[in-house]
DRENDO-1510 file (C-alpha; in Angstrom, 1 decimal, always signed):
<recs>
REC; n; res; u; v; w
REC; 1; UNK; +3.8; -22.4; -18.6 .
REC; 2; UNK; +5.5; -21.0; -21.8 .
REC; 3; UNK; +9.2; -19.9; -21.0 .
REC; 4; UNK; +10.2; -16.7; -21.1 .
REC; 5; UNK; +11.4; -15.1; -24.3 .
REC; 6; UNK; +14.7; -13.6; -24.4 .
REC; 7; UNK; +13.3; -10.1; -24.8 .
REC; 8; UNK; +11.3; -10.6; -21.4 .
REC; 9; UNK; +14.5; -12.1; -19.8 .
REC; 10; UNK; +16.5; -9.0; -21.0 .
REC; 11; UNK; +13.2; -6.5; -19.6 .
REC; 12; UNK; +13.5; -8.2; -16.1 .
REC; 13; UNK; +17.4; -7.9; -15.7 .
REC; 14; UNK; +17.2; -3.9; -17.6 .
REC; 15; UNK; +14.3; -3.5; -15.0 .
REC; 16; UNK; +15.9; -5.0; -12.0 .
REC; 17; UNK; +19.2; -2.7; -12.8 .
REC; 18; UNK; +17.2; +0.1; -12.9 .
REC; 19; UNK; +15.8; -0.5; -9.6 .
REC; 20; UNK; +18.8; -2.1; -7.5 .
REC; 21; UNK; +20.9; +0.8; -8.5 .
REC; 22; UNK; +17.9; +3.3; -7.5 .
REC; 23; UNK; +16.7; +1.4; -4.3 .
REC; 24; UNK; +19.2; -0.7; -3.3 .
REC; 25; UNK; +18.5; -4.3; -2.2 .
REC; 26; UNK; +16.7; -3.8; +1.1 .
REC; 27; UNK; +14.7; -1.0; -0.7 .
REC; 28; UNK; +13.3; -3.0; -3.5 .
REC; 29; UNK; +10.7; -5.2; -4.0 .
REC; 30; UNK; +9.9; -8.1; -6.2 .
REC; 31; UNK; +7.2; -5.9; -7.5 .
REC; 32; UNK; +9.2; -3.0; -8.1 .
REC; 33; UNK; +10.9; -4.9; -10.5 .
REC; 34; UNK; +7.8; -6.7; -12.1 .
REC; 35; UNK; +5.9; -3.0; -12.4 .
REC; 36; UNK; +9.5; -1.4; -14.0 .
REC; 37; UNK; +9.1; -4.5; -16.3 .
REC; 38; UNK; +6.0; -4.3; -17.2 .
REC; 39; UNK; +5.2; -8.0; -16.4 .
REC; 40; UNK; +3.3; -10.0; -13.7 .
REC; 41; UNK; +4.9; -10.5; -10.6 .
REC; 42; UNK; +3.8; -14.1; -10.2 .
REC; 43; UNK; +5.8; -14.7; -13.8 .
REC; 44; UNK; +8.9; -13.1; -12.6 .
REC; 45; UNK; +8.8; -15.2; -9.4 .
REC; 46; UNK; +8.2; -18.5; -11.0 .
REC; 47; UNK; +11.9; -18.0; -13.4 .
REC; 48; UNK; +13.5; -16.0; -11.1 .
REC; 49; UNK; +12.7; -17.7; -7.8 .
REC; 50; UNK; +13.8; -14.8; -5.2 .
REC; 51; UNK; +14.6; -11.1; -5.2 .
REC; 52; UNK; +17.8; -12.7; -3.5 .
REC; 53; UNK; +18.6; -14.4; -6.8 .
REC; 54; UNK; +17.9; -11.8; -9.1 .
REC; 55; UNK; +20.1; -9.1; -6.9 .
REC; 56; UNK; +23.1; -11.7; -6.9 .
REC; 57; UNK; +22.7; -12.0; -10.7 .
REC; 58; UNK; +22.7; -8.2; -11.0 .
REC; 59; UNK; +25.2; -7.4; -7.9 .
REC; 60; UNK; +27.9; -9.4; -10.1 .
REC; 61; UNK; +27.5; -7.7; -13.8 .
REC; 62; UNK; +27.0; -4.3; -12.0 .
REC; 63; UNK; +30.5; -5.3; -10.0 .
REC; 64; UNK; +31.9; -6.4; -12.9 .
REC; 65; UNK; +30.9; -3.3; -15.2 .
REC; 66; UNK; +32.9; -1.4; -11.8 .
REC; 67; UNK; +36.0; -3.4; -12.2 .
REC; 68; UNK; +36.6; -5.2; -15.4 .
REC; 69; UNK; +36.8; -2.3; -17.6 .
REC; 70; UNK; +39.5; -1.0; -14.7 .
REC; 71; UNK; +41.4; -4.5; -15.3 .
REC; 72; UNK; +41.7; -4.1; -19.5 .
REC; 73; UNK; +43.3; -0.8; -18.9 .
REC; 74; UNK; +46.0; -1.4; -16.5 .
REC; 75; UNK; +47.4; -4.4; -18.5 .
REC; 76; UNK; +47.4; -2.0; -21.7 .
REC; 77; UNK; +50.9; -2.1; -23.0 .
REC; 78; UNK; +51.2; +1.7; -22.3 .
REC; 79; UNK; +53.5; +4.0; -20.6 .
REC; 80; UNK; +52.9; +4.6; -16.9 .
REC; 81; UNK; +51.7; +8.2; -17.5 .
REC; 82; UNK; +49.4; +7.2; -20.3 .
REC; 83; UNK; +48.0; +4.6; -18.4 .
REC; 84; UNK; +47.1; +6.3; -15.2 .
REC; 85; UNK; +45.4; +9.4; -17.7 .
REC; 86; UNK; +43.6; +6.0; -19.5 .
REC; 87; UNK; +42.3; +4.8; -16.2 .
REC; 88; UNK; +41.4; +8.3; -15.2 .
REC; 89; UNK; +39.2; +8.5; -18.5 .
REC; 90; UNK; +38.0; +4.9; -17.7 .
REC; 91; UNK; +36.2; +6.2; -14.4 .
REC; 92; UNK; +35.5; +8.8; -15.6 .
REC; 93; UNK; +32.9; +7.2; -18.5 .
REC; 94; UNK; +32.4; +5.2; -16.7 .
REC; 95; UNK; +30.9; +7.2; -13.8 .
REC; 96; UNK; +29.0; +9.5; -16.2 .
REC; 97; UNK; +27.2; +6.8; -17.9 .
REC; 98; UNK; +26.2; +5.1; -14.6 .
REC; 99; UNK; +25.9; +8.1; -12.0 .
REC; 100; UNK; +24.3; +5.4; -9.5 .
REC; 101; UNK; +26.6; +2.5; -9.6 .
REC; 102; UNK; +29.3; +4.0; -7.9 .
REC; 103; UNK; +26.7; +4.3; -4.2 .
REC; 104; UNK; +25.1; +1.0; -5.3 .
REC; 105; UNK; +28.5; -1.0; -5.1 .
REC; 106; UNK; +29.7; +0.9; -1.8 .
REC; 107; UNK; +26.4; +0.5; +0.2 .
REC; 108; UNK; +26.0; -3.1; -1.1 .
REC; 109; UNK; +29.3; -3.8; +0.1 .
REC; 110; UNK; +28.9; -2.1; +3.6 .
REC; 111; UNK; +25.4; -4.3; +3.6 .
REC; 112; UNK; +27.4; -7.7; +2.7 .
REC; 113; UNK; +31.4; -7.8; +2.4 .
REC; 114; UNK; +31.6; -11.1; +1.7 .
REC; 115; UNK; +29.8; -10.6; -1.3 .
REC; 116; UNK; +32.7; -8.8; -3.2 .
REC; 117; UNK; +35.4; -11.6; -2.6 .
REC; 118; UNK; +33.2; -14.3; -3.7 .
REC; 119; UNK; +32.8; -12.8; -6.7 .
REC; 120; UNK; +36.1; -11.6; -7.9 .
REC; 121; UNK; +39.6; -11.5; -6.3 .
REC; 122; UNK; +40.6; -8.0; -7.0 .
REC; 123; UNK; +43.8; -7.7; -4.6 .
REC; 124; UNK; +45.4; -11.0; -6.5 .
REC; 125; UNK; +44.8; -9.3; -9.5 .
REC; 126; UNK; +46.1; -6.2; -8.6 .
REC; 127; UNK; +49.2; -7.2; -7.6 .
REC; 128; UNK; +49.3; -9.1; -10.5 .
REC; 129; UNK; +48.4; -6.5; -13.2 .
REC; 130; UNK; +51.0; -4.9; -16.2 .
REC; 131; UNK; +50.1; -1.1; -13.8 .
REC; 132; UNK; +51.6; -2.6; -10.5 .
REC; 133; UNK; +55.0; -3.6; -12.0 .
REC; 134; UNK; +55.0; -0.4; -14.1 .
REC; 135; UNK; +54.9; +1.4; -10.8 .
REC; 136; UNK; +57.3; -0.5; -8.8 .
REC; 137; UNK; +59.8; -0.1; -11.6 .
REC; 138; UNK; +59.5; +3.5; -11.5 .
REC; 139; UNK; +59.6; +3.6; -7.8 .
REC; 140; UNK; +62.9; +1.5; -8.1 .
REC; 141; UNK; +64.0; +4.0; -10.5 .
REC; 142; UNK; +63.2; +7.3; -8.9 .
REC; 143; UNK; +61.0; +8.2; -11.8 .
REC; 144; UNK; +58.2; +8.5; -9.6 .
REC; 145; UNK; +57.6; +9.1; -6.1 .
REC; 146; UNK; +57.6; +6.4; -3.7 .
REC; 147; UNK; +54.0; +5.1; -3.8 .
REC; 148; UNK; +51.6; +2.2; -3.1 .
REC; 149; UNK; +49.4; +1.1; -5.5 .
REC; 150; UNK; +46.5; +1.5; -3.5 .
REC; 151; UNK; +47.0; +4.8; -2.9 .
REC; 152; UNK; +47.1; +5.4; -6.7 .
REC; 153; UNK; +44.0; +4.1; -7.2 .
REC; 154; UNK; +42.3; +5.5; -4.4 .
REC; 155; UNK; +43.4; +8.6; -5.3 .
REC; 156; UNK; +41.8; +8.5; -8.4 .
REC; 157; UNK; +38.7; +6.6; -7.6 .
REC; 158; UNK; +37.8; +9.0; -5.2 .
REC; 159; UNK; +38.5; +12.2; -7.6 .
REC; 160; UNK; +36.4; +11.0; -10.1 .
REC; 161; UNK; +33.8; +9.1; -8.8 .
REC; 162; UNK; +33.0; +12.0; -6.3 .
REC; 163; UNK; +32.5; +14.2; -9.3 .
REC; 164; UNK; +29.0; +12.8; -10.3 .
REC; 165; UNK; +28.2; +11.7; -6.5 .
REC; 166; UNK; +28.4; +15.8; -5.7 .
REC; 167; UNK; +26.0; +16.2; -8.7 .
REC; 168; UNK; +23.4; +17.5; -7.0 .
REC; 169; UNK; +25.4; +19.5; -4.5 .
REC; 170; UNK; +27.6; +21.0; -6.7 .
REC; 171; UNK; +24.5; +22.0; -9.3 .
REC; 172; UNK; +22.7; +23.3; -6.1 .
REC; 173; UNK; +25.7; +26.0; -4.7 .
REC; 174; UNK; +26.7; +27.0; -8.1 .
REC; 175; UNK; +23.8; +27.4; -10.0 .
REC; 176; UNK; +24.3; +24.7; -12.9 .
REC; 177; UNK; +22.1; +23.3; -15.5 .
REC; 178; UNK; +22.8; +19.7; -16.6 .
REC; 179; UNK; +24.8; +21.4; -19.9 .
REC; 180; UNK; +27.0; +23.5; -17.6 .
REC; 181; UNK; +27.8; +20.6; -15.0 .
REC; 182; UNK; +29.1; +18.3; -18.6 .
REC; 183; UNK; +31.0; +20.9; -19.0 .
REC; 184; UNK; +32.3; +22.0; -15.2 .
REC; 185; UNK; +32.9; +17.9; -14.9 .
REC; 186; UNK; +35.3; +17.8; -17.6 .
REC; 187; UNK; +37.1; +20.8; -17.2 .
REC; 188; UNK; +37.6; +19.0; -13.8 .
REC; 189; UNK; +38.9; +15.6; -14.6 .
REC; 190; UNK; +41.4; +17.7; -16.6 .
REC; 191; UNK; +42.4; +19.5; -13.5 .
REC; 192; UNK; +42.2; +15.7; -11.6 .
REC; 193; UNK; +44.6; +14.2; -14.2 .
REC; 194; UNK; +47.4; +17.2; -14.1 .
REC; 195; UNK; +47.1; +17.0; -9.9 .
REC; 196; UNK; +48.1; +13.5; -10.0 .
REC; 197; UNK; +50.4; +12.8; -12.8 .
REC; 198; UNK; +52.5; +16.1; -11.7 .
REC; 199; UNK; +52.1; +14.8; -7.8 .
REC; 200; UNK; +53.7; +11.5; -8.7 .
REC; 201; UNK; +56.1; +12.6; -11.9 .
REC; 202; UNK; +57.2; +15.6; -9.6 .
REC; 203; UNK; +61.4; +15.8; -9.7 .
REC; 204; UNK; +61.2; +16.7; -5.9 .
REC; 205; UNK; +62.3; +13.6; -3.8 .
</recs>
């Protein structure tokens, strides 16, 4: 059997994307991905083996598109405000561009833990990064409020990200075309950015 050209490789993987992020693992199917394709589901069997193998492929360059670009920016050799506004914007992109990956990465986790840790070991990282010993420094200097790392993050993960996860819902009660939501969602992450920069810059001890 001929192997696969590139361009049939890169179908299978844009195709398998597509469906994982729509689906889920336990909601897709070998064919699903072959159909998206456009290929025979007997060829995609033979290179790929499994749907198992093909979701671990995906899992880890979705997870990786999650955190990696996350990484880059808090090592930036910025100032503490700038960088929290960068990572802000960073979500923010990054959310808008791929309005699925943010419920594909949380229910895959909630399906199999495990699976994040073995692919990368975020927490060491973390702890590790140019952004965490910005932030101690400022806590140790009273420039910020006192504050865990986690909590910074969380705070603006979860600001963000729920922005294009309430798509729907938000378009629904008020009444939004796709336009006015572009527009609504960045007048918001404005708002997002001033809440957290003047909750943690605040002079009030």
């Amino acid at each position: 059997m001929k192997c696969l050209t590139k361009s049939a490789e890169d179908r299978i993987k844009e195709a398998a994307i597509k469906v994982f992020l729509e689906k889920g693992f336990d909601g897709t199917t070998t064919r699903d991905i072959a159909k998206e394709a456009g290929l025979n589901s007997a060829l995609m069997n033979y290179y790929f083996r499994s749907k198992e193998k093909l979701f671990s492929s995906v899992f880890e360059e979705m997870l990786q598109l999650f955190f990696k670009g996350l990484l880059e920016v808090l090592n930036r050799p910025i100032s503490l405000k700038q960088k929290i506004s960068a990572v802000i914007d960073h979500d923010f992109e990054m959310f808008k561009t791929n309005p699925d990956l943010a419920n594909f990465i949380i229910n895959e986790l909630h399906r199999n833990p495990d699976r994040f840790f073995s692919v990368i070991s975020f927490d060491k990282v973390l702890v590790h990064s140019v952004f965490a010993q910005q932030l101690k420094v400022a806590v140790d200097n009273e420039e910020i409020r006192e504050i865990k790392i986690e909590h910074v993050l969380l705070l603006i993960k979860s600001n963000i990200q729920f922005i294009f996860q309430g798509k729907v819902m938000t378009c629904k009660i008020w009444n939004m075309n796709d336009k006015q939501f572009d527009e609504f969602a960045e007048n918001h992450k404005i708002i997002i950015t001033d809440m957290i920069t003047q909750y943690l810059f605040s002079s009030e001890k």
